[in-house]
NUNUTOR-668090 format. One line per 8 residues: number of its first residue (from 1); for each residue x, y negated, z of C-alpha. Coordinates in steps of 0.02 Angstrom, whole numbers, always signed. Layout:
NUM> X:Y:Z | ... $
***
This chain:
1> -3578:-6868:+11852 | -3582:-6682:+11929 | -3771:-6684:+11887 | -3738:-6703:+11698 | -3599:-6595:+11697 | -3725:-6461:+11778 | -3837:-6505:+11643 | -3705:-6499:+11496 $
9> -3660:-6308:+11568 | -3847:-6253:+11578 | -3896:-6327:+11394 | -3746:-6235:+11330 | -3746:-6051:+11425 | -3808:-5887:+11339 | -3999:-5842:+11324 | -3967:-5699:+11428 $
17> -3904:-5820:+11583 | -4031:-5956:+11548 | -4191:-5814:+11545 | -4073:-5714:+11720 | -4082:-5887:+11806 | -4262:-5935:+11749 | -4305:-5751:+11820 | -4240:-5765:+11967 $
25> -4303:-5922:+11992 | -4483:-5903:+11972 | -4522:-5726:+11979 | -4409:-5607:+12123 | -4386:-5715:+12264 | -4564:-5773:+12247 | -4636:-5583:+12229 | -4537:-5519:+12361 $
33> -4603:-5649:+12495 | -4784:-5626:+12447 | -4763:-5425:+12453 | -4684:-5442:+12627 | -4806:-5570:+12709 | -4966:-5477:+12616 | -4915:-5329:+12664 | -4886:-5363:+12860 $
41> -5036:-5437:+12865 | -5159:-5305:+12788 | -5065:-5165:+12905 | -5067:-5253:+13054 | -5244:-5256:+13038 | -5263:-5117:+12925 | -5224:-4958:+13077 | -5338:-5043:+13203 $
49> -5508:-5052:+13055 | -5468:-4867:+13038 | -5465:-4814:+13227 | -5638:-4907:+13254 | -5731:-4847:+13123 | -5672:-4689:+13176 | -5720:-4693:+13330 | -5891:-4766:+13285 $
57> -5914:-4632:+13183 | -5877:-4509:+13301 | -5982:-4564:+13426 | -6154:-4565:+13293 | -6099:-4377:+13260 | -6098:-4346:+13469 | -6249:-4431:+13475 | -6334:-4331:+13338 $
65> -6283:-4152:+13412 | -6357:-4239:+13585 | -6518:-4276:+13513 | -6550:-4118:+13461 | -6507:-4033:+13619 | -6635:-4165:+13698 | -6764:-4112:+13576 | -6756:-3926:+13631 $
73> -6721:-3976:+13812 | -6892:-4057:+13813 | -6971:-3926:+13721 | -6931:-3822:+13860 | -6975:-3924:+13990 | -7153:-3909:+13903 | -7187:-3748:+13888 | -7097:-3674:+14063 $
81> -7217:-3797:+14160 | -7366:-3773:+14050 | -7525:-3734:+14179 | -7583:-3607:+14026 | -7413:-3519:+13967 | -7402:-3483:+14166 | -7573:-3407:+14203 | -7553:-3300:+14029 $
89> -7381:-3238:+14106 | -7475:-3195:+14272 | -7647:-3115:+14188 | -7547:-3029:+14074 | -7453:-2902:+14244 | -7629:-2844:+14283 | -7735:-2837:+14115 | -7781:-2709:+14021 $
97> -7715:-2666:+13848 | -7815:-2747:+13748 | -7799:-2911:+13861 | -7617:-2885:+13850 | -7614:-2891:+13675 | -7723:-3073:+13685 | -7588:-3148:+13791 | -7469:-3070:+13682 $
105> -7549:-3164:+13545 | -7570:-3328:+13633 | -7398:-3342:+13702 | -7318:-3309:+13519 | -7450:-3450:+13446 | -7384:-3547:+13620 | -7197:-3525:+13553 | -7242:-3575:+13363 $
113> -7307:-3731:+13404 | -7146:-3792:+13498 | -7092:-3969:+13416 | -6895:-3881:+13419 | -6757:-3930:+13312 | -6821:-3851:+13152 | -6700:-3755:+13047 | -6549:-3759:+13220 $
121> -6665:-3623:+13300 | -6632:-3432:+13284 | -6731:-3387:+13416 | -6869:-3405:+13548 | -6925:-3288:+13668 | -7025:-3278:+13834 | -6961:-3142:+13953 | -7098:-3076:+14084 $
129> -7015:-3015:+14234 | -7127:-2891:+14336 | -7178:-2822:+14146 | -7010:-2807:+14097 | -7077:-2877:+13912 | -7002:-3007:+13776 | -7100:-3092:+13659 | -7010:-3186:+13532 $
137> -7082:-3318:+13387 | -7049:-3232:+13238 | -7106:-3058:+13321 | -6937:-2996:+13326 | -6965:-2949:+13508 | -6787:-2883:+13542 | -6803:-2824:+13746 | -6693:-2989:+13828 $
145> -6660:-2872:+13980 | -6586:-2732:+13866 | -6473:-2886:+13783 | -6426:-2965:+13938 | -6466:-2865:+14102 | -6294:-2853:+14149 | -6241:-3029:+14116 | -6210:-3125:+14264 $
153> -6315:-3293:+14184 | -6464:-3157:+14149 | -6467:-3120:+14370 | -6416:-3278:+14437 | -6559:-3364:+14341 | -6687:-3256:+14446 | -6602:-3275:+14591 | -6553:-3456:+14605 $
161> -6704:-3496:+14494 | -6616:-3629:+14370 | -6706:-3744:+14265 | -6620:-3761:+14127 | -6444:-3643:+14085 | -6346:-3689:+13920 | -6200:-3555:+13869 | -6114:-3505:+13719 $
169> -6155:-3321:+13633 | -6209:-3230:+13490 | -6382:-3226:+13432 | -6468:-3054:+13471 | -6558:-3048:+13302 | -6389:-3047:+13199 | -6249:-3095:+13315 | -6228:-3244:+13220 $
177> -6138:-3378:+13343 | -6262:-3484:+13450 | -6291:-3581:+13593 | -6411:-3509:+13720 | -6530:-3618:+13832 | -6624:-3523:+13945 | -6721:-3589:+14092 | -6815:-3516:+14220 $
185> -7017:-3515:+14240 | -7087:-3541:+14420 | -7268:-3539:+14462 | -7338:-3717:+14499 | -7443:-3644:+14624 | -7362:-3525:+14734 | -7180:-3544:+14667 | -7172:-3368:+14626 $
193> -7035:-3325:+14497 | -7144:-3294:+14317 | -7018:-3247:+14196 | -6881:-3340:+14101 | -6893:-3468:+13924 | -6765:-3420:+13809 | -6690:-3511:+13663 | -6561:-3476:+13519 $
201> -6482:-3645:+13447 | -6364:-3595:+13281 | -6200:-3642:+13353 | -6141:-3682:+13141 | -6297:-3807:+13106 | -6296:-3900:+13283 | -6106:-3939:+13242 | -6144:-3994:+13046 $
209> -6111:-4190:+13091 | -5932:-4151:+13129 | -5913:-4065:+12994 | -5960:-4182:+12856 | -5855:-4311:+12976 | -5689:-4231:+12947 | -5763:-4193:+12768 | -5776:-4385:+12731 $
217> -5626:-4435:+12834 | -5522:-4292:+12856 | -5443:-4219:+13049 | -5512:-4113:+13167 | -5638:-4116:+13307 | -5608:-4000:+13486 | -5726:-3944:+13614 | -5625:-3903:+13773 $
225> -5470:-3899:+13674 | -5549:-3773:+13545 | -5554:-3817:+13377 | -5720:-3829:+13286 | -5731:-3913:+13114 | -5570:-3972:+13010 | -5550:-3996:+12827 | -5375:-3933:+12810 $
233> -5201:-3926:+12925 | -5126:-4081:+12972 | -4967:-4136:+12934 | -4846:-4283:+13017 | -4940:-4295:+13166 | -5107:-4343:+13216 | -5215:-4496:+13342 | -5336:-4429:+13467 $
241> -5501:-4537:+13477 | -5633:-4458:+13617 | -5798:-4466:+13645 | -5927:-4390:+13789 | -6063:-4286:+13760 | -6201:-4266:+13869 | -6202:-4071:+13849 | -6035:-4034:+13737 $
249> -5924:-4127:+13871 | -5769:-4199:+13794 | -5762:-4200:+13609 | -5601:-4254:+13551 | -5550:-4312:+13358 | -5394:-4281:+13303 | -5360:-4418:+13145 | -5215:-4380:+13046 $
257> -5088:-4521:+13026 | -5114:-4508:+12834 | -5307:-4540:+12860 | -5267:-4661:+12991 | -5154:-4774:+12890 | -5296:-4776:+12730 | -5295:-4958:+12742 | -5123:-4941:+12683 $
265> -5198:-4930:+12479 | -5318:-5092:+12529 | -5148:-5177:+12564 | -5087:-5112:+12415 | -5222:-5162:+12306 | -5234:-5326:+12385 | -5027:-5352:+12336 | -5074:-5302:+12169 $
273> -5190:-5465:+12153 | -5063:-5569:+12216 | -4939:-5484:+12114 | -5038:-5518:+11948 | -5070:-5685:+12028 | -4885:-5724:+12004 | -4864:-5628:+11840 | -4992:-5773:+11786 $
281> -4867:-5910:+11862 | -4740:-5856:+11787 | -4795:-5846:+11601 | -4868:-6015:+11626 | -4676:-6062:+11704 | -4585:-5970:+11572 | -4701:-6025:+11407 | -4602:-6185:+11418 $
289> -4449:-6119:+11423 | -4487:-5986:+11297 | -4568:-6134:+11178 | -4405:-6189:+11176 | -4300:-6056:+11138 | -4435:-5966:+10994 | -4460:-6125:+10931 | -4282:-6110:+10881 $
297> -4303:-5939:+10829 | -4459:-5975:+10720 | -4380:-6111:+10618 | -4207:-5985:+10574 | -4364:-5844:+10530 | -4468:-5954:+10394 | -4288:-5992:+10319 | -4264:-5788:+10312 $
305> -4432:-5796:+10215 | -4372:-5940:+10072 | -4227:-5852:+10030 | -4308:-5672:+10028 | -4431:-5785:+9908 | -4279:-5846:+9796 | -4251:-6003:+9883 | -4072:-6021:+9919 $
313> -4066:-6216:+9955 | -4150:-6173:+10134 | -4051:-6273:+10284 | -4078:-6215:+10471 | -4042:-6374:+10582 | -3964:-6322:+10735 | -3850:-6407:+10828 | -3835:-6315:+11016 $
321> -3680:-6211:+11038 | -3759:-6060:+11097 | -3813:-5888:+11013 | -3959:-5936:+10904 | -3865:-6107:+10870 | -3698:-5973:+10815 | -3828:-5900:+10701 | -3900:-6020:+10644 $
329> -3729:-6087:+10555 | -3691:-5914:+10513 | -3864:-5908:+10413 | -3820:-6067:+10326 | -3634:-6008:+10272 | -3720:-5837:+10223 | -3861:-5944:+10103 | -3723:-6040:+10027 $
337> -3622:-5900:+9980 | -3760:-5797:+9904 | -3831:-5932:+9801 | -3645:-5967:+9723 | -3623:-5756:+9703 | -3780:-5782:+9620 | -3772:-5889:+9487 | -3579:-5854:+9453 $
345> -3609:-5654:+9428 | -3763:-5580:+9454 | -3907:-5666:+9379 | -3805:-5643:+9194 | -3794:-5449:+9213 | -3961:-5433:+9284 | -4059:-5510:+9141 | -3941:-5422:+9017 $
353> -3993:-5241:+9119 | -4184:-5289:+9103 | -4158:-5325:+8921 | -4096:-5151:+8889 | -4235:-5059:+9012 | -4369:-5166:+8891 | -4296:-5087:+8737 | -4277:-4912:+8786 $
361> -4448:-4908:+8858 | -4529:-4998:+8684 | -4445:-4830:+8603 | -4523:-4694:+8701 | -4707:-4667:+8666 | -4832:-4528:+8628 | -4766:-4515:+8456 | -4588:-4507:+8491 $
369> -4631:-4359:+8607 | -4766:-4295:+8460 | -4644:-4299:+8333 | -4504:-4212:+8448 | -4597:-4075:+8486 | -4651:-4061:+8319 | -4451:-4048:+8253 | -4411:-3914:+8380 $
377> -4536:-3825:+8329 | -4505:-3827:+8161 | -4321:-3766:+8171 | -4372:-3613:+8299 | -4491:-3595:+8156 | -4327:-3591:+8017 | -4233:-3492:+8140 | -4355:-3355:+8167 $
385> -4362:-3402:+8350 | -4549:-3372:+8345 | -4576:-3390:+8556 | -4496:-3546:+8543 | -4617:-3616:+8405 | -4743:-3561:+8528 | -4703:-3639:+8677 | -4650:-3794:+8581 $
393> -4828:-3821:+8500 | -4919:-3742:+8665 | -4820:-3902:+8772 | -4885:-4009:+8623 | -5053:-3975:+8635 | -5059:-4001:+8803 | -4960:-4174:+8800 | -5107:-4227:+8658 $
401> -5241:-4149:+8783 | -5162:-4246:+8930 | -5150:-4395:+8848 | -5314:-4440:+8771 | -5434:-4566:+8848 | -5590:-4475:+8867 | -5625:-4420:+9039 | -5742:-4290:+9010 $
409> -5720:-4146:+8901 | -5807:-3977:+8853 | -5782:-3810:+8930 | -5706:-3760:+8779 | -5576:-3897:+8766 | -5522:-3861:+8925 | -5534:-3697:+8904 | -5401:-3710:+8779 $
417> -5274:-3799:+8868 | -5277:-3681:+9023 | -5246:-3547:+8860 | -5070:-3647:+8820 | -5031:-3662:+8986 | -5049:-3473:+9008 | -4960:-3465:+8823 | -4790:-3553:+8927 $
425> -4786:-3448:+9052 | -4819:-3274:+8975 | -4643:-3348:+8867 | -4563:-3385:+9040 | -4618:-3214:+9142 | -4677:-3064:+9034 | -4791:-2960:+9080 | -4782:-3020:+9260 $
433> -4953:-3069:+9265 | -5126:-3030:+9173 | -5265:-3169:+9163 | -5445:-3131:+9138 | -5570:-3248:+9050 | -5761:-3226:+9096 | -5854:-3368:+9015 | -6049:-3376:+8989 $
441> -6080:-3441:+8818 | -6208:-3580:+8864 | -6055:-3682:+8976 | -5956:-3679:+8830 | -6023:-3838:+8778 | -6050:-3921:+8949 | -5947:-4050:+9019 | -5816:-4079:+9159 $
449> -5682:-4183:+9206 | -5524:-4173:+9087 | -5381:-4066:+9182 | -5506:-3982:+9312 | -5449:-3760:+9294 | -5274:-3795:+9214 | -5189:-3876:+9366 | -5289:-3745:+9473 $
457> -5199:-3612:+9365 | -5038:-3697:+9385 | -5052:-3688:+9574 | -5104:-3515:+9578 | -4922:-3484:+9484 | -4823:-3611:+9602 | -4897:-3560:+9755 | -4963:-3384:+9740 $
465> -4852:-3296:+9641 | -4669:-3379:+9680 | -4659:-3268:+9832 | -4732:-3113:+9728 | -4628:-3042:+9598 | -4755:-2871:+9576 | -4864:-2892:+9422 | -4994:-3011:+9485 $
473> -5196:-3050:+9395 | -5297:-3211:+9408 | -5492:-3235:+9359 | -5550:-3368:+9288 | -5757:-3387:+9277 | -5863:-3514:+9249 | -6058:-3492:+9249 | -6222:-3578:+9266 $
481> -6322:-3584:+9450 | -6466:-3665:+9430 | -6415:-3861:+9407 | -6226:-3824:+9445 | -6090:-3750:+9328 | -5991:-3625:+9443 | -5802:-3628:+9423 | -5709:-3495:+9504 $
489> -5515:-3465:+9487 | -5441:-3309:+9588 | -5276:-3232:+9596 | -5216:-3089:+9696 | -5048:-3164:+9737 | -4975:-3234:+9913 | -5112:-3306:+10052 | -5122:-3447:+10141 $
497> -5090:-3476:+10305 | -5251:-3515:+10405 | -5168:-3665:+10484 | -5110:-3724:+10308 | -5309:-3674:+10241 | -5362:-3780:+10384 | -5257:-3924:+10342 | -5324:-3915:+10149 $
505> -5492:-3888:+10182 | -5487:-4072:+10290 | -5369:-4140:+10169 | -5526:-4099:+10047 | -5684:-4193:+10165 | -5729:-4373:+10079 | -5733:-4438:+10253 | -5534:-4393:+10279 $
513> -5421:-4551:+10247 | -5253:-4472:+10256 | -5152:-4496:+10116 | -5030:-4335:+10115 | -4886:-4301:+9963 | -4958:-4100:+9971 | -5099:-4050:+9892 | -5132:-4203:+9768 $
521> -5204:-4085:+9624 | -5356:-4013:+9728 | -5360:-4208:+9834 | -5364:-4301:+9664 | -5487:-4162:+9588 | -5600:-4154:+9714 | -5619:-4361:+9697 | -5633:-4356:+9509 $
529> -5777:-4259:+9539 | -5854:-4358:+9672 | -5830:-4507:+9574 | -5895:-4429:+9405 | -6041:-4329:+9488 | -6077:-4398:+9658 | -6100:-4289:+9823 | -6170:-4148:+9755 $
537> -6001:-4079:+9671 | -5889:-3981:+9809 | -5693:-3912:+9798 | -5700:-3739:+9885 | -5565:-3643:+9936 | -5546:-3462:+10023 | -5374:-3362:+10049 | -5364:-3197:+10144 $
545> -5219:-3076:+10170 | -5214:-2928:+10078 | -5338:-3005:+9941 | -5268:-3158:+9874 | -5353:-3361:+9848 | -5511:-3408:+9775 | -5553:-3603:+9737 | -5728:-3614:+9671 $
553> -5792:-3802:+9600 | -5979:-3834:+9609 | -5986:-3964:+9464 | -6157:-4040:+9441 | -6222:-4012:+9244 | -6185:-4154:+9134 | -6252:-4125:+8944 $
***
C-alpha cells in the first residue's frame, strides 16, 4: 500500500522534481564516484611515470656528455704515446730551421687528424718544453706558457708528470668558456718529460643534452651545486633526481612539481572519457523518461498548429494532474472560447471589412490618378498658378513613364523623365542647384533599362545635397566606349563615408546575398542590368571629400 502511494506522489509531482530526482539519480552521484576513483588511480601512478622517465632521461644526457669526454680522452691517449709525435718533439730541440719548420708541419697534420669530438673542440695544441714552442691545429699558435705559466695546473703537470688533467677555464683563442684537458707527454724510451697535449672542449656544446632536457621537460640541472642549463625559474618547489658522471661528478636535476605532476592532464583526459562515457548513460537513461514527458508536449504542439490553421474543434487528451496536464485543460478551455468569440462576433465584421478594402481598391487605378493630376492641373492652369500646372503635369508624366510595361526604353525617353524630375525640384528649391546635360547624339536612340539616371538623380538630391544648403551642380553624361554606353552622374554635394562606400560597393558584388533596406535603388539597378545584359554591365561608384560622388553604369549596347 506505501508502494502505490509512492507511486501515486511521483506520477503526480512537478516536471521540475521528476527531471531533479531523475538527475540525481543517474547522473551526480554516479559522476562524482567515477571522478574520484579515476582520478586516484591515474595520480597514484601518474608522479612515479614522471620521476622515472626523468631520471632515465637524465642519465642518457650524463651518458652523452661522458662519451664525448671518452672520445677526446682517447684521442689523447693516442697522440701523447705516439712513437712518431715523440721523436718529432725530441728532433725538433736540436734541428735546424728548416727541419724545425718540417716537424712543425708534421705535428699540426699529427693534430688534424685526431678522431676528437668534432664541432665541441676550440682548441688543440702541443707545447714543447725545452723549446718553449706551441703549435696549435688551426695555426693559431697562441704561446701556452705565456697563457698559463703561472697557473699552478700548468707546473704541477711537469713536475708530477700527470696523464691526463681536466679543469674548467676560458678558451685562449676567445675566452669563450671551456673545459681544458691537458695531459702530459713522457718519452717511451728514457721517460724524459717531452712536452704537454693540450685540449679546449666548448664548455656550452659539451653541456647541449641538458639543455634540450630541461627544454623538453622543464627544471634545472647542477654541477657541484652550480647551476648550468634551466628553461625558466621555478615556482612551488622542486624534486631532485641525481645521476653520476664519470668526469662531471654529481649532476643533479631539479624537476619542478608542476612538471612532475604532468600526468595530472592524462588523468584528466582519461576522466573526460569516462565522463562522456556517462553523459552517454544518461541520455540513453533519460530518453525514456523524456519520451514520456515530450510525448505529452508534442501532442498539446500539433493542436497549437490546427487552430493557428483554423481548426478550432482540436481536443488535447490529458488526464495527469501536473503542469503540462494544467495546460493542457487550459488549451482546451482557451479553443472553446475562441471558436464561440468567433463565430458570435468576429467572423461577421471581418468579411464586412474585406468587402470594403475590395471596393476601395477596384476604385483606385492609373486613371483615377491620370485624371487627378490632370484636374489639378487644370485649375492651377485657371488660377494662373503656372508652377503648379508644372509640377502637376511633370508628376504625371512620370507616373505614365513609371507605369508602362516595357522594360527597356531609349536614351531619350529616359532622358525626359530625369528632365521632370529635375522640373519638381527646381519648383521645390530655386536656384539651389544647376544640372548639366552632356549627351552624344548617337545614344540618343540606344536602349537601357526603364528608371536607370532618374533614381540616380534622386539620390544625388536625398543624399548629397540634404546636408548642403550652398548652391550645389550635378553632371549627367552618357557616351559611347567602344561596345558600352557610358553613364556618368556627378554632383558636388556631401561625400560618403569610406566605411559607408565600402559597405555599398559589397552591397553592389553579384556574389553578395545580403538583403539590406539601404541602398535598394543602386542594389535593384545594378540587377536589372545584370539580368537584362549579363556580366558585362557594372554599377560604379566613387565619393571623395572636397569633390563630391560619381556613379558611372557600363551598360552593354542594345540596338
Amino acid at each position: 500500500m506505501k508502494g502505490r502511494r509512492t507511486k501515486v506522489r511521483l506520477r503526480d509531482a512537478s516536471i521540475q522534481k521528476r527531471l531533479t530526482f531523475s538527475m540525481w539519480l543517474v547522473a551526480i552521484v554516479p559522476i562524482t564516484l567515477i571522478f574520484v576513483v579515476v582520478l586516484w588511480v591515474l595520480i597514484s601512478t601518474g608522479i612515479e611515470n614522471t620521476r622515472r622517465q626523468s631520471q632515465m632521461l637524465l642519465d642518457k644526457s650524463v651518458e652523452e656528455v661522458d662519451t664525448a669526454f671518452l672520445r677526446a680522452e682517447d684521442s689523447i691517449e693516442t697522440l701523447v704515446t705516439d712513437i712518431n709525435v715523440q721523436s718529432a718533439i725530441r728532433d725538433y730541440v736540436n734541428g735546424s730551421h728548416k727541419e724545425q719548420l718540417d716537424l712543425r708541419d708534421f705535428l699540426r697534420n699529427r693534430l688534424a687528424s685526431i678522431p676528437v669530438v668534432g664541432m665541441d673542440t676550440v682548441n688543440i695544441s702541443i707545447y714543447i718544453k725545452e723549446a718553449d714552442k706551441t703549435y696549435s691545429r688551426d695555426m693559431n699558435d697562441i704561446e701556452l706558457s705565456d697563457a698559463y705559466g703561472e697557473e699552478d695546473w700548468f707546473r704541477e703537470i711537469f713536475e708530477r708528470g700527470y696523464f691526463l688533467r681536466m679543469m674548467e677555464g676560458h678558451s685562449v683563442q676567445d675566452g669563450r668558456p671551456v673545459w681544458i684537458l691537458a695531459s702530459s707527454i713522457i718519452s717511451v724510451h728514457d721517460g724524459k718529460m717531452l712536452g704537454l697535449f693540450y685540449m679546449e672542449l666548448d664548455r656550452e656544446k659539451l653541456l647541449m643534452p641538458f639543455e634540450e632536457l630541461v627544454r623538453g621537460n622543464g627544471g634545472a640541472i647542477f654541477l657541484e651545486g652550480k647551476q648550468v642549463a634551466a628553461v625558466d625559474e621555478m615556482e612551488g618547489g622542486s624534486a631532485s633526481l641525481f645521476s653520476e658522471s664519470s668526469f662531471l661528478g654529481e649532476v643533479e636535476y631539479r624537476l619542478s612539481h608542476e612538471e612532475l605532476f604532468v600526468e595530472y592532464r592524462v588523468a584528466c583526459f582519461c576522466f573526460l572519457i569516462g565522463m562522456v562515457v556517462i553523459i552517454f548513460l544518461i541520455y540513453m537513461a533519460d530518453k525514456q523518461l523524456a519520451d514520456w514527458f515530450s510525448g505529452r508536449v508534442i501532442r498539446l504542439q500539433e493542436a497549437t498548429r490546427r487552430i493557428a490553421a483554423g481548426d478550432l474543434d482540436v481536443v488535447v487528451k490529458d488526464d495527469l494532474k501536473d503542469e503540462i496536464g494544467e495546460l493542457a485543460q487550459s488549451f482546451n478551455t482557451m479553443a472553446g472560447d475562441m471558436k464561440r468569440l468567433i463565430e458570435s462576433e468576429y467572423l461577421v465584421k471581418i468579411e464586412s471589412q474585406q468587402a470594403t478594402l475590395k471596393a476601395l481598391q477596384s476604385q483606385i487605378n492609373p486613371h483615377f490618378v491620370y485624371n487627378t493630376l490632370e484636374s489639378i492641373s487644370m485649375m492651377a492652369l485657371v488660377r494662373d498658378h503656372y508652377e503648379i500646372v508644372d509640377m502637376a503635369q511633370a508628376f504625371s508624366r512620370m507616373m505614365r513613364y513609371s507605369m508602362e510595361e516595357e522594360s527597356l526604353v531609349t536614351v531619350k525617353e529616359e532622358l525626359e523623365n530625369v528632365q521632370s524630375y529635375v522640373t519638381i525640384q527646381e519648383i521645390r528649391f530655386p536656384n539651389c542647384f544647376t544640372i548639366e546635360y552632356s549627351i552624344e547624339e548617337e545614344c540618343m536612340e540606344l536602349k537601357l533599362p526603364r528608371l536607370t539616371a532618374q533614381p540616380l538623380v534622386e539620390n544625388a538630391f536625398r543624399h548629397g545635397f540634404e546636408d548642403a544648403p550652398d548652391h550645389k551642380h550635378i553632371q549627367l553624361f552618357i557616351k559611347r566606349r567602344g561596345n558600352y554606353m557610358r553613364v556618368v552622374i556627378f554632383n558636388d554635394g556631401t561625400s560618403i563615408p569610406k566605411e559607408r562606400l565600402l559597405q555599398i560597393r559589397r552591397f553592389l558584388e553579384p556574389s553578395c546575398v545580403e538583403n539590406p533596406m539601404d541602398c535598394y535603388a543602386m542594389r535593384n539597378l545594378s540587377r536589372r542590368l545584370r539580368l537584362l545584359f549579363g556580366k558585362g554591365s557594372r554599377v560604379m561608384i566613387r565619393s571623395k571629400s572636397g569633390v563630391g560622388t560619381v556613379v558611372t553604369l557600363w551598360v552593354p549596347m542594345a540596338e
